[in-house]
Every structure is written in C-alpha cells, then in structure tokens.
DRENLUM-819501 format. One line per 5 residues: number of its first residue (from 1); their letters; for each residue y, z, x of N, C-alpha, C. Coordinates in nm, 3 decimals. Last residue first. Layout:
N
NUM> A> Y:Z:X:Y:Z:X:Y:Z:X ~ ...
***
This chain:
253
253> XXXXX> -1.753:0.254:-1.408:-1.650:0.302:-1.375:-1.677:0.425:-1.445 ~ -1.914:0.039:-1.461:-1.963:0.175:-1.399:-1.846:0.281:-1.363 ~ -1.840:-0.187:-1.507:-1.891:-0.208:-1.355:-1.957:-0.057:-1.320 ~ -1.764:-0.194:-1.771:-1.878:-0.277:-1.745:-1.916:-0.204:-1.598 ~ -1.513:-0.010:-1.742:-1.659:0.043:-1.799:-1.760:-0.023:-1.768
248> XXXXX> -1.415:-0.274:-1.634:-1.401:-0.132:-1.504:-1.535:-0.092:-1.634 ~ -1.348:-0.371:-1.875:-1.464:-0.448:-1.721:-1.463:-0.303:-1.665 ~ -1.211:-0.203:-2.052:-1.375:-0.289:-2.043:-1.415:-0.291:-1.911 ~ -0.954:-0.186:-1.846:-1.077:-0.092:-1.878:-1.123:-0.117:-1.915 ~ -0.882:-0.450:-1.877:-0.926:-0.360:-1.752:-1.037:-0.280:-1.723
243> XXXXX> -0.802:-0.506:-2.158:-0.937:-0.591:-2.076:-0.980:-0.500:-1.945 ~ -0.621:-0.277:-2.170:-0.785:-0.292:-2.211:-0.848:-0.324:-2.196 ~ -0.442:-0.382:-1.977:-0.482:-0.228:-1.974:-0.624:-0.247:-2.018 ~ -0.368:-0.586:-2.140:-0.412:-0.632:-1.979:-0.491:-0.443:-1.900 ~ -0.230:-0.510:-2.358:-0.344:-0.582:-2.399:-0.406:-0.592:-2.233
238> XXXXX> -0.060:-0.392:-2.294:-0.120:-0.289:-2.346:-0.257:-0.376:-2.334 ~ 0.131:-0.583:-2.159:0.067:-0.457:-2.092:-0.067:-0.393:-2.091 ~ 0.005:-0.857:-2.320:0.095:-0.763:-2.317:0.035:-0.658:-2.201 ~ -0.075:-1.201:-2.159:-0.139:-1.088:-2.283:-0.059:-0.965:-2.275 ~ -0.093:-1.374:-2.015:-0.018:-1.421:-2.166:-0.007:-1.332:-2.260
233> XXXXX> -0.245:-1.376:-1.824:-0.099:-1.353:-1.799:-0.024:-1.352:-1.941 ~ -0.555:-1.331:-1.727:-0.469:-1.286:-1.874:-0.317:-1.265:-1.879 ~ -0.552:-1.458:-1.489:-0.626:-1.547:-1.623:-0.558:-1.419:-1.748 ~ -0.439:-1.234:-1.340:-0.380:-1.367:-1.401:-0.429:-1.448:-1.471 ~ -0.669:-1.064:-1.309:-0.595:-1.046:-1.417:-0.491:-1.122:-1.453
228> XXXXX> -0.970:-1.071:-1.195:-0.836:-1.128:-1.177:-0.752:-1.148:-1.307 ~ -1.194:-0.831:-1.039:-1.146:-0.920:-1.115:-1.000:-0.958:-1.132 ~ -1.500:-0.813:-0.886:-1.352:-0.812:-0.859:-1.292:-0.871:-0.983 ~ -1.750:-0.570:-0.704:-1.681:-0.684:-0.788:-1.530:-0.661:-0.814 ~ -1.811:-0.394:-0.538:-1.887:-0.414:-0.622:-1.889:-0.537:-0.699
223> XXXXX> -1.792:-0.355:-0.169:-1.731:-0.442:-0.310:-1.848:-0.455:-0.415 ~ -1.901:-0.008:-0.057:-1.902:-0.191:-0.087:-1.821:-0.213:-0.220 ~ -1.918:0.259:-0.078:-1.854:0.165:0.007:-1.884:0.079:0.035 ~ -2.009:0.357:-0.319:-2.066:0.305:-0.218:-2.038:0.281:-0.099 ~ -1.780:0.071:-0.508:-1.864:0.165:-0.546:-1.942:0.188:-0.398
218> XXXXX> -1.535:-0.087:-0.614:-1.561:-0.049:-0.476:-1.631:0.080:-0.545 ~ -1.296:-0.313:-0.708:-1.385:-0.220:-0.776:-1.501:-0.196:-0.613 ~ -0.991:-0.488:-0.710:-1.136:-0.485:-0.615:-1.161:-0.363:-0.602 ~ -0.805:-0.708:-0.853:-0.904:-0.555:-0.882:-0.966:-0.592:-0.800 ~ -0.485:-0.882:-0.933:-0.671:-0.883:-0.889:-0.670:-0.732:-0.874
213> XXXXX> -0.243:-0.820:-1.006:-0.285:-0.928:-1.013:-0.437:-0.934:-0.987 ~ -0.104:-0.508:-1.146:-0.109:-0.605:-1.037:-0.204:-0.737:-1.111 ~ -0.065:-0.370:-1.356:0.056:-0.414:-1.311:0.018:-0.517:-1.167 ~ -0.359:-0.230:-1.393:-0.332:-0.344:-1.458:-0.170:-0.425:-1.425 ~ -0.323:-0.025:-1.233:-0.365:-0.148:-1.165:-0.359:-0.241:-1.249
208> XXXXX> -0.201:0.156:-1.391:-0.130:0.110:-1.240:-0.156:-0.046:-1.206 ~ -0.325:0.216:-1.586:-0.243:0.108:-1.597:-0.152:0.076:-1.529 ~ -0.589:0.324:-1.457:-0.564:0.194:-1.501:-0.430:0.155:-1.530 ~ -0.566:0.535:-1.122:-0.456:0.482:-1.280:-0.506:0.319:-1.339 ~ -0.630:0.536:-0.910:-0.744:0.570:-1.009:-0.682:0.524:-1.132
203> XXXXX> -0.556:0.306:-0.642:-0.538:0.389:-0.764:-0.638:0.386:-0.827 ~ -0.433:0.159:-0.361:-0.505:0.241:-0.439:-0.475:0.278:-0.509 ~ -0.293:-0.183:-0.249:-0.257:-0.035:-0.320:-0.435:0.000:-0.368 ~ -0.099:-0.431:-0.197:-0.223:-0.403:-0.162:-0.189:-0.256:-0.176 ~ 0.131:-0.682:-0.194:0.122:-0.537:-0.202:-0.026:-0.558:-0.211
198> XXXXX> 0.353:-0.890:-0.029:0.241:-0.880:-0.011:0.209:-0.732:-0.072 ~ 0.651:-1.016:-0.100:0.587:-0.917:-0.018:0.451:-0.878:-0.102 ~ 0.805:-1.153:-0.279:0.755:-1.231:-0.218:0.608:-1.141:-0.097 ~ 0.954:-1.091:-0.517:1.066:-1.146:-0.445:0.936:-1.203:-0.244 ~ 0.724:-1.010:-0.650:0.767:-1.066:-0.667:0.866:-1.185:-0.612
193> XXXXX> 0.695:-0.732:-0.504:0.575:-0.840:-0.491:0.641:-1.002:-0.544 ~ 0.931:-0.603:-0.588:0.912:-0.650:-0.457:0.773:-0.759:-0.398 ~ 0.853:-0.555:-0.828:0.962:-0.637:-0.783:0.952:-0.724:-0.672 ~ 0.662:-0.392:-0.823:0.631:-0.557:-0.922:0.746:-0.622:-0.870 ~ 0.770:-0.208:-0.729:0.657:-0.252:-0.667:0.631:-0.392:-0.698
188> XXXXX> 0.939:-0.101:-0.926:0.998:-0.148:-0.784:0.877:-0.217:-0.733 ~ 0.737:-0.061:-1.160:0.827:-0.156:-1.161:0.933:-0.255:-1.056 ~ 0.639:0.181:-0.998:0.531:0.053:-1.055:0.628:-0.070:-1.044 ~ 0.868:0.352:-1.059:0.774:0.336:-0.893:0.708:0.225:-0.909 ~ 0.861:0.400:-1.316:0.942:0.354:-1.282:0.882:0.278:-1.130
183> XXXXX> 0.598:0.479:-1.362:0.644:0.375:-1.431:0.738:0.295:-1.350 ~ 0.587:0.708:-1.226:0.523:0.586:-1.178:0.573:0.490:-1.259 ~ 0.807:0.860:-1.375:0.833:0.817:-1.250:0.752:0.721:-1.219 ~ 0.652:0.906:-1.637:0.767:0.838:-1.610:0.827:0.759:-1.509 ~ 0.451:1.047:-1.513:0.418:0.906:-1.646:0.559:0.832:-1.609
178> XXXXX> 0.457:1.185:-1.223:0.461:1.179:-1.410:0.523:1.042:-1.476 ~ 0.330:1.171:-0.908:0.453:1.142:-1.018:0.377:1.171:-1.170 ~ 0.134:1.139:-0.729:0.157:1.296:-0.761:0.307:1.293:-0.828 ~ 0.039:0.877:-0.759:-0.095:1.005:-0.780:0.015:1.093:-0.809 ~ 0.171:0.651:-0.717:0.199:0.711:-0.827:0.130:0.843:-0.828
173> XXXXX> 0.067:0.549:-0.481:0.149:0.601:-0.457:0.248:0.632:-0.573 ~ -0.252:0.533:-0.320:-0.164:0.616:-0.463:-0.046:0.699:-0.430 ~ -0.122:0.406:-0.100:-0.267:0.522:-0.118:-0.200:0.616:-0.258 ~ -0.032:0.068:-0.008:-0.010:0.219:-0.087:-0.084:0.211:-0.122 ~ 0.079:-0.143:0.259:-0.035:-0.078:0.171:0.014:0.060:0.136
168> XXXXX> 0.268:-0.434:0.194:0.281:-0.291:0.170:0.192:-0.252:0.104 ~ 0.395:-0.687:0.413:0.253:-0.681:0.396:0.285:-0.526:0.324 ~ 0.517:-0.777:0.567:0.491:-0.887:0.547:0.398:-0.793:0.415 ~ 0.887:-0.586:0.601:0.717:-0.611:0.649:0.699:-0.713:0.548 ~ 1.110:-0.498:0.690:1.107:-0.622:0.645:0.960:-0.660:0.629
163> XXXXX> 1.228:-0.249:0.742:1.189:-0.365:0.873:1.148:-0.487:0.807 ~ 1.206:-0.129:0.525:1.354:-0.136:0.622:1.359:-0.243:0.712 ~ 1.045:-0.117:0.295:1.122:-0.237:0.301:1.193:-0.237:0.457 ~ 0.983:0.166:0.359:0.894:0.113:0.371:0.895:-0.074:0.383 ~ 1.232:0.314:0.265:1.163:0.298:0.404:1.038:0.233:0.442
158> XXXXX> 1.169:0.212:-0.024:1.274:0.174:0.079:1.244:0.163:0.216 ~ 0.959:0.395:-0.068:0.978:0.210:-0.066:1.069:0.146:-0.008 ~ 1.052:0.654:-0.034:0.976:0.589:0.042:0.931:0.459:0.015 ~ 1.243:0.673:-0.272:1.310:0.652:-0.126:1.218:0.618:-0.007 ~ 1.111:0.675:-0.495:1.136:0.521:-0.426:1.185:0.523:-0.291
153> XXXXX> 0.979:0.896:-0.447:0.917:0.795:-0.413:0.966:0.642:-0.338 ~ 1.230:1.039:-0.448:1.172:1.071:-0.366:1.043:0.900:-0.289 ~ 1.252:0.998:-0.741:1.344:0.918:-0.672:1.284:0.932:-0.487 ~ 1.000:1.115:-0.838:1.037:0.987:-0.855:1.149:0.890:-0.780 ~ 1.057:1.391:-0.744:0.958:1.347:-0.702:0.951:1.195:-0.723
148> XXXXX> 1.412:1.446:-0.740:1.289:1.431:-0.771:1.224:1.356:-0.720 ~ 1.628:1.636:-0.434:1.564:1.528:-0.479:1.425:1.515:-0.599 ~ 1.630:1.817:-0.237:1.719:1.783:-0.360:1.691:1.715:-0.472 ~ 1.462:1.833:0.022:1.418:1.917:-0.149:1.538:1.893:-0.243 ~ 1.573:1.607:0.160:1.486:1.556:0.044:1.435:1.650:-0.048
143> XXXXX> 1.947:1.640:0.104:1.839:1.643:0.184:1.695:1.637:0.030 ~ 2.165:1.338:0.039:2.086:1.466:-0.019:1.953:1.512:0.074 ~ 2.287:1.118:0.083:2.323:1.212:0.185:2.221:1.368:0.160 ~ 2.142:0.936:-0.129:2.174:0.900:0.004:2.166:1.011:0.072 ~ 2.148:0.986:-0.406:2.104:1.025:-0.351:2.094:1.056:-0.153
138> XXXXX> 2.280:0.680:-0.460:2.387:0.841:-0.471:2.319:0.962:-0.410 ~ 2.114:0.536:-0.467:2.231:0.537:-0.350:2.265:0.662:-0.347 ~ 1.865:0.455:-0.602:1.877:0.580:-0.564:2.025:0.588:-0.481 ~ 1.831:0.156:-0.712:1.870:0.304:-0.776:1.893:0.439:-0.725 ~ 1.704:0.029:-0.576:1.562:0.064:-0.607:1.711:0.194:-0.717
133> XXXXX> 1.957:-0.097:-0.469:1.837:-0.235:-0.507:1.775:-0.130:-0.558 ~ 2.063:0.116:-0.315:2.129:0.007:-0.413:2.032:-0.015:-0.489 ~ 1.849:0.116:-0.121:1.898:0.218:-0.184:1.951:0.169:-0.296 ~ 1.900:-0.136:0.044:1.762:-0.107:-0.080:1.772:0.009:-0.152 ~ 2.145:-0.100:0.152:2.127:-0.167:0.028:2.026:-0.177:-0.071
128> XXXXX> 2.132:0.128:0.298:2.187:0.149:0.176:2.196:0.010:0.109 ~ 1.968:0.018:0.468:1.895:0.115:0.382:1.997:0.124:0.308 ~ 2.140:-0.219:0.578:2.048:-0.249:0.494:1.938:-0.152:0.422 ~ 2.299:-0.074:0.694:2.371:-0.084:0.561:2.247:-0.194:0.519 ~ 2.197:0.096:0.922:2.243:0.158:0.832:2.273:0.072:0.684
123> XXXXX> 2.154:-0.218:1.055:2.068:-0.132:0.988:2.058:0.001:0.848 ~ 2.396:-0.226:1.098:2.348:-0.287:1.060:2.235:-0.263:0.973 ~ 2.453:-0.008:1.299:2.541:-0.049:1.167:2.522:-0.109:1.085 ~ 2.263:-0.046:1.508:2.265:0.036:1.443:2.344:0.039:1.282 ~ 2.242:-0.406:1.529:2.317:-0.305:1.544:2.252:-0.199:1.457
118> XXXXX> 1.949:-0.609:1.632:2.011:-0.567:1.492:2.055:-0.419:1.574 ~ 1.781:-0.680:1.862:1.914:-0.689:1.838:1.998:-0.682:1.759 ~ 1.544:-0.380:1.903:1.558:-0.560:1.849:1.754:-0.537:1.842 ~ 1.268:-0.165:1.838:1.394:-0.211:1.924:1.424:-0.367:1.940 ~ 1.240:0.059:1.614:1.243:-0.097:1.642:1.306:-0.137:1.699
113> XXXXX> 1.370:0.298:1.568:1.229:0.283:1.624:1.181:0.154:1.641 ~ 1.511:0.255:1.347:1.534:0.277:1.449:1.450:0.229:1.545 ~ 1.336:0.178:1.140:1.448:0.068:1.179:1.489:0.089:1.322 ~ 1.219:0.428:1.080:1.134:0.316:1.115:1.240:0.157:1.196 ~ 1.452:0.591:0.964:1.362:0.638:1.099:1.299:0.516:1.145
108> XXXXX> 1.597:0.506:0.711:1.631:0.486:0.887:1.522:0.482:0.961 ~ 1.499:0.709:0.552:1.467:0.587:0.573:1.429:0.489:0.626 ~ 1.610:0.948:0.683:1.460:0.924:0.637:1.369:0.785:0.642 ~ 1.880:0.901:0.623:1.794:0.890:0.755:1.673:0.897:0.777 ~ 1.850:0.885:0.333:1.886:0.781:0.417:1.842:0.780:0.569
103> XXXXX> 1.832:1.179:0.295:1.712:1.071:0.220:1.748:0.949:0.340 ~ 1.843:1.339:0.602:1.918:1.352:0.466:1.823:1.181:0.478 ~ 1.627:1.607:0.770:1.702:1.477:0.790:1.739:1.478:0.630 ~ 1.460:1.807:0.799:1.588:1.861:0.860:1.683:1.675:0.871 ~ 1.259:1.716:0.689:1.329:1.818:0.589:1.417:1.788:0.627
98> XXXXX> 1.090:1.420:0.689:1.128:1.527:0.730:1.228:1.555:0.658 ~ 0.803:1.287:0.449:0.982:1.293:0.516:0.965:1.430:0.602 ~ 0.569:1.128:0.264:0.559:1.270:0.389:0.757:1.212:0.437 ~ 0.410:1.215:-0.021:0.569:1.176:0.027:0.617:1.233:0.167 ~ 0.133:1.143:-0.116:0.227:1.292:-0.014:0.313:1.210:0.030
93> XXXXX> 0.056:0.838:-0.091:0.067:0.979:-0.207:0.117:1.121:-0.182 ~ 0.245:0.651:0.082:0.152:0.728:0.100:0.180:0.840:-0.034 ~ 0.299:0.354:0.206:0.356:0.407:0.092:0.178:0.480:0.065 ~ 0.386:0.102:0.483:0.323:0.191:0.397:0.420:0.287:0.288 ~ 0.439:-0.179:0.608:0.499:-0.053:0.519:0.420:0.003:0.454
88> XXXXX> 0.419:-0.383:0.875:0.345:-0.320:0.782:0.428:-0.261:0.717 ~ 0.541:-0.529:1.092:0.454:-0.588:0.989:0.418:-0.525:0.836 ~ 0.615:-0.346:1.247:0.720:-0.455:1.209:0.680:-0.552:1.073 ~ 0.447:-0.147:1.270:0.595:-0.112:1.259:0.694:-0.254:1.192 ~ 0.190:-0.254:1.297:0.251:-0.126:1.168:0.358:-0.119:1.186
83> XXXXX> 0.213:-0.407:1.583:0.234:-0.501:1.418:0.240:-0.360:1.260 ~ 0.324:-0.164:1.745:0.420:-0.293:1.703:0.375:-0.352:1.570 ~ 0.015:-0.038:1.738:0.139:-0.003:1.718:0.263:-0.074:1.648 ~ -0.097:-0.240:1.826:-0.126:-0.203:1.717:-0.018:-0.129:1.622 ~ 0.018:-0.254:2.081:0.014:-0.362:2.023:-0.038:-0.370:1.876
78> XXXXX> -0.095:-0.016:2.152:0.064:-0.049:2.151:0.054:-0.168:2.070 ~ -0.368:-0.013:2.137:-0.301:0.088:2.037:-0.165:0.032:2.056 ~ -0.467:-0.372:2.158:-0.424:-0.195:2.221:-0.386:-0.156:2.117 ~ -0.693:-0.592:1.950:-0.519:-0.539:2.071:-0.532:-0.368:2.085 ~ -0.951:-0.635:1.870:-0.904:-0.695:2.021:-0.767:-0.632:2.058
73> XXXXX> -0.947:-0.519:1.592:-1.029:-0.476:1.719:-1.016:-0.516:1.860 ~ -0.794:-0.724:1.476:-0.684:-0.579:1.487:-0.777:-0.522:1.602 ~ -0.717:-1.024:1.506:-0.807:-0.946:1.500:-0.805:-0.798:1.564 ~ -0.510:-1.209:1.331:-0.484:-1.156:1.468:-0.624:-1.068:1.439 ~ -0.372:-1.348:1.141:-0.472:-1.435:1.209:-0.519:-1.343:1.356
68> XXXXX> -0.290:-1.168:1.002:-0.221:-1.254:1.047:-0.234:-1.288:1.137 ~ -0.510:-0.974:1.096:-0.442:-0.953:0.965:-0.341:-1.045:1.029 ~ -0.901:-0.910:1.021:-0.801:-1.015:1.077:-0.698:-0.998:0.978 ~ -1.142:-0.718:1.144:-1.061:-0.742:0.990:-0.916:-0.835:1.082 ~ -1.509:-0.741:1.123:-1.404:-0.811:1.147:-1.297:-0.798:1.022
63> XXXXX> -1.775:-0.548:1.249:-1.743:-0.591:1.157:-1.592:-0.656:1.227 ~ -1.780:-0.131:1.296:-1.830:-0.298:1.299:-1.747:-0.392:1.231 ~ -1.621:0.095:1.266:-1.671:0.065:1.330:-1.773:-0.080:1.420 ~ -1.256:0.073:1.289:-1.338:0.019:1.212:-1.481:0.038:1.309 ~ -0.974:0.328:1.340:-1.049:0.233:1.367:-1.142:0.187:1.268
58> XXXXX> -0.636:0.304:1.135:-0.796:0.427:1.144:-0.896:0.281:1.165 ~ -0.463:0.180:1.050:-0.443:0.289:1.066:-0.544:0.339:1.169 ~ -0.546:-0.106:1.035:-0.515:-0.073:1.150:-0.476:0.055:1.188 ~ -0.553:-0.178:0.739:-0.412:-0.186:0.782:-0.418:-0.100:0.995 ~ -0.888:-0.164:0.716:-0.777:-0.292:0.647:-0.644:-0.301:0.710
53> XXXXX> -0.809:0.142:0.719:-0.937:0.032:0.811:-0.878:-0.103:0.823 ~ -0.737:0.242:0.494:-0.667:0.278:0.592:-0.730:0.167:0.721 ~ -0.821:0.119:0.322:-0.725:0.088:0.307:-0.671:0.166:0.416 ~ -1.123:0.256:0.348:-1.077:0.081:0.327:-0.934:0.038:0.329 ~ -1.035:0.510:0.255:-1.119:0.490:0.423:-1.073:0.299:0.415
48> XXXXX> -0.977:0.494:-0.008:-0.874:0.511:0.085:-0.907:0.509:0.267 ~ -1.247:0.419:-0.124:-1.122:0.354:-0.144:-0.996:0.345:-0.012 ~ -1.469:0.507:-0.106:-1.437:0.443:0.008:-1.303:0.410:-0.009 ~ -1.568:0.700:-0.310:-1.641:0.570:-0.295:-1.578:0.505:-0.184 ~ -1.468:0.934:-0.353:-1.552:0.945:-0.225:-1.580:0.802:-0.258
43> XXXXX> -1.418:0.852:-0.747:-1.396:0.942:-0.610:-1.517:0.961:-0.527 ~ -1.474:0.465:-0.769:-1.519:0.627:-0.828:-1.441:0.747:-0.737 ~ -1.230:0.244:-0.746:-1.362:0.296:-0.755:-1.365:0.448:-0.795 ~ -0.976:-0.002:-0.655:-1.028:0.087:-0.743:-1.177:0.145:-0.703 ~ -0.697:-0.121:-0.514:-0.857:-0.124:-0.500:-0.885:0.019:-0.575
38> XXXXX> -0.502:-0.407:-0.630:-0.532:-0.264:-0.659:-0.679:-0.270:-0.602 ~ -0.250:-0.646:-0.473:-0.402:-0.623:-0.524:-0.472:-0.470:-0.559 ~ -0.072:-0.939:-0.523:-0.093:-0.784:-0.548:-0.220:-0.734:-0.641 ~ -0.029:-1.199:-0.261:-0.061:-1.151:-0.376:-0.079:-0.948:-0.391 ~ 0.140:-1.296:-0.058:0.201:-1.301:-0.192:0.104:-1.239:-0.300
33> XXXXX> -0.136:-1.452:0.079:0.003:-1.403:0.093:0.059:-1.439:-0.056 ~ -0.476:-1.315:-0.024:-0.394:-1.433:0.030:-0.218:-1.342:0.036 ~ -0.728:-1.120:0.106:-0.571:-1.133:0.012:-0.511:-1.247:0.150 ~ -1.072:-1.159:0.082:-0.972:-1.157:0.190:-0.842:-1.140:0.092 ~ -1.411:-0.942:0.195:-1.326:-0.955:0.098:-1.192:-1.051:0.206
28> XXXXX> -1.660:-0.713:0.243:-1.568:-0.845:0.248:-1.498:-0.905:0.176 ~ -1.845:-0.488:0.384:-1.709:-0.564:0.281:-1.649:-0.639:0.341 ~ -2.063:-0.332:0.509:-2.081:-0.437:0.526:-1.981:-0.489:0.385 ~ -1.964:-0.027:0.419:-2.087:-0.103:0.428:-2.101:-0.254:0.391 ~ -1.795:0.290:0.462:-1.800:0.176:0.440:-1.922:0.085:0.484
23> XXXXX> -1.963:0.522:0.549:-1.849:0.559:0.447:-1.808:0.387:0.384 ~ -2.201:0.625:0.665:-2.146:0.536:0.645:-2.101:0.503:0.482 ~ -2.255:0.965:0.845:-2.217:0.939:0.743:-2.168:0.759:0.692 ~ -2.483:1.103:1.022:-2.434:0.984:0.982:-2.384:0.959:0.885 ~ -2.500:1.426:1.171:-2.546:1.352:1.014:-2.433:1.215:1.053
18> XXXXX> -2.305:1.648:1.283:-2.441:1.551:1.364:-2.520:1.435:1.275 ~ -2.099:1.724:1.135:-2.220:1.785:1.204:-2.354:1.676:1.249 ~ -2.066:1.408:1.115:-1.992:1.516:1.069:-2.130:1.589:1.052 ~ -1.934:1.069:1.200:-2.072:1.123:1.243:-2.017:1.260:1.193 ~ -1.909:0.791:1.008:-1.851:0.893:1.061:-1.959:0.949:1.069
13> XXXXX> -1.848:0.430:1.008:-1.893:0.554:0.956:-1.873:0.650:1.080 ~ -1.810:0.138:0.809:-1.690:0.277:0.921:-1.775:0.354:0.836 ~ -1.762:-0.178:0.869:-1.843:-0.088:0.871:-1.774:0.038:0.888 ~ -1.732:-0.538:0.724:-1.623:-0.440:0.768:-1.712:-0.295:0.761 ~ -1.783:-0.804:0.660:-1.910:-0.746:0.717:-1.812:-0.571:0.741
8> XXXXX> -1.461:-0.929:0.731:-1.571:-0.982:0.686:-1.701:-0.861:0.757 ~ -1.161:-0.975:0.590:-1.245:-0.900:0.648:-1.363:-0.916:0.636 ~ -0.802:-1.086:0.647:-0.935:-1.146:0.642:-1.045:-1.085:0.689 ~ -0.454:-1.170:0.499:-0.601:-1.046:0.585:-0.706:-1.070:0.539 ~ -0.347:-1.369:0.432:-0.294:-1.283:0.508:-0.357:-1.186:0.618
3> XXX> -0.440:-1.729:0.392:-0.489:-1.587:0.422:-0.409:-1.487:0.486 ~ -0.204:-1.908:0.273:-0.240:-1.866:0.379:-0.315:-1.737:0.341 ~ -0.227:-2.133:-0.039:-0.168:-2.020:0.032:-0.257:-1.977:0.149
***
C-alpha cells in the first residue's frame, strides 16, 4: 500500500507571553491508505496540536508532513485550501453547524463550495444518500437544535463524506456523546474505513480506539510508541479493549 501521509522530524511550538512553548518534538510517523488510526496520550500531550499539523489545519514549525505526496509547507493557503476541501473531512468534538440552516444544508455547505461539474441536484441527492447510509434521512429538513447529539454527529460524517475525501481526521468525535451514541458514531466510522477511506482520529476512549487498527501513544509531544491491533483480529471487542489497556498501562498511560 501507498503512503498516504508522511511526517518526519514534525516541530510546533508556540511562543505565549514571551516563553517557548514546544508543543510537538521531532514525530514521525507515516499511515498508509486505508488504514484506521487512533492517536492517544495523556491530557496537553500534543494529541490534538498533531492532528491539526498532520491535516494542514494549523502551520508546522519544522520538519516535513507530506499528504499525497505533496508537502503541505510548499503550497499557499489556496492551494491548502482546495486539498481540505476536496481531500479532507473532518469530524470535530463541538459539532460546529449553523443554526439558521436545516441538517441537510449543513451538509451541503462543503459540496457547494466546490466548484466542479456536479449539478446542484446532484449533490443534493448524494447528502440524502449518506443520510440514508448513516440513518438519519428523516432528520433532513430539521433545524440542528431538533436534533440529538448522536444523530447530530452522524450528520457531521456525512458532511464530512460529501466531497468524497481520501482521508477523515476526527478530534474526538465521540468526546461529547453517551455510551450509546459513540457506539453508534464508532460503527459509521468502521464502515466507512471499511468501504475504503482513510480514518485517523483522537481519543481518550479506550474502547474507541480499540475499534481501530494501530495506536499512536504520544507523551510530550513525541511518539512514545505504537501498537497494532490487527495481530489481535481474532479476539472479541472486549478481549481487544484489554490488550489495549495493558499496553496503554505499560506505556504510562
């Protein structure tokens, strides 16, 4: 398999009242295509500074992150621009929507905003098909305080499918659901990794991250270590939860 994103030596620090802060420190790491990866660590260890760095959100200060063979420090903000829109989907722990729009146009927004030879009509009926696909249709016309926080979510997977990205980073995007709803939210995620899209995610939830495929444990802001949970494909939920949490206790967790 092809390297999707490739970071090597990766630095980001922040200057806050005049003090140096280096928030990240020399990581490396790469995800191949097709795989789903949880980054874990302590709170303040770097998690979500790395996952915003990694996807071109939020500059880098040193260092190299290559995301389909492209080196995100060489293009413009427009050109940075274009590959988060066409490339990317995010999925953020604050369900951010606007009010004064209904769930579907919510959706919409990113499709729009792509200018390409797919009809408006078109578009429209590929958010109501991931609508379809994740369970929420009926929800469609509802503005988003109608809505639970679980269906809410998926409606941001959806918008996050609209353009078709290669690639979906989520910043805990179970953090502010109940047991139930991430469950459910987890299960669209396994899907969609499945049918072939690239996931890459934060979480403090072990048995978030036990639903993926590799761990990258992040103390410091460095890779501490990593582990790969397809050597235990044979083993139940419950049983891929525990090995987890061992190692995560081993690493200091």
């Amino acid at each position: 398999m092809n390297n999707i994103l490739e970071v090597k030596n990766l630095c980001k620090t922040y200057i806050i009242n005049k003090r140096q802060n280096n928030v990240l420190k020399n990581v490396n790491f790469s995800i191949e295509e097709g795989e789903m990866t949880a980054i874990m660590g302590p709170s303040g260890s770097g998690k979500s500074t790395l996952l915003y760095a990694v996807s071109g959100m939020d500059d880098i200060t040193a260092g190299s992150v290559k995301f389909l063979g492209n080196e995100l420090r060489a293009l413009s903000q427009k050109e940075l621009a274009g590959i988060r829109l066409e490339k990317i989907g995010f999925i953020f722990q604050q369900m951010y929507m606007l009010k004064n729009l209904t769930v579907l146009d919510n959706i919409l927004l990113p499709a729009y905003q792509l200018k390409n030879k797919i009809s408006k009509k078109q578009k429209t009926l590929k958010g109501q098909e991931l609508m379809h696909k994740l369970g929420i249709i009926d929800i469609a016309e509802n503005d988003i305080n109608e809505v639970s926080g679980g269906q809410l979510q998926r409606a941001c997977i959806c918008r996050s499918m609209i353009n078709s990205p290669e690639v979906i980073f989520a910043d805990e995007p179970t953090g502010a659901l109940n047991r139930a709803a991430s469950d459910e939210v987890m299960e669209e995620l396994v899907k969609l990794n499945k049918d072939g899209t690239t996931v890459i995610l934060v979480t403090h939830d072990v048995k978030v991250a036990a639903r993926c495929k590799r761990i990258l444990f992040i103390v410091d802001g460095n890779i501490k270590g990593e582990y790969n949970l397809d050597k235990n494909a044979e083993k139940t939920p419950k049983d891929k939860e525990r090995v987890l949490n061992n190692w995560l206790l081993d690493m200091g967790w």
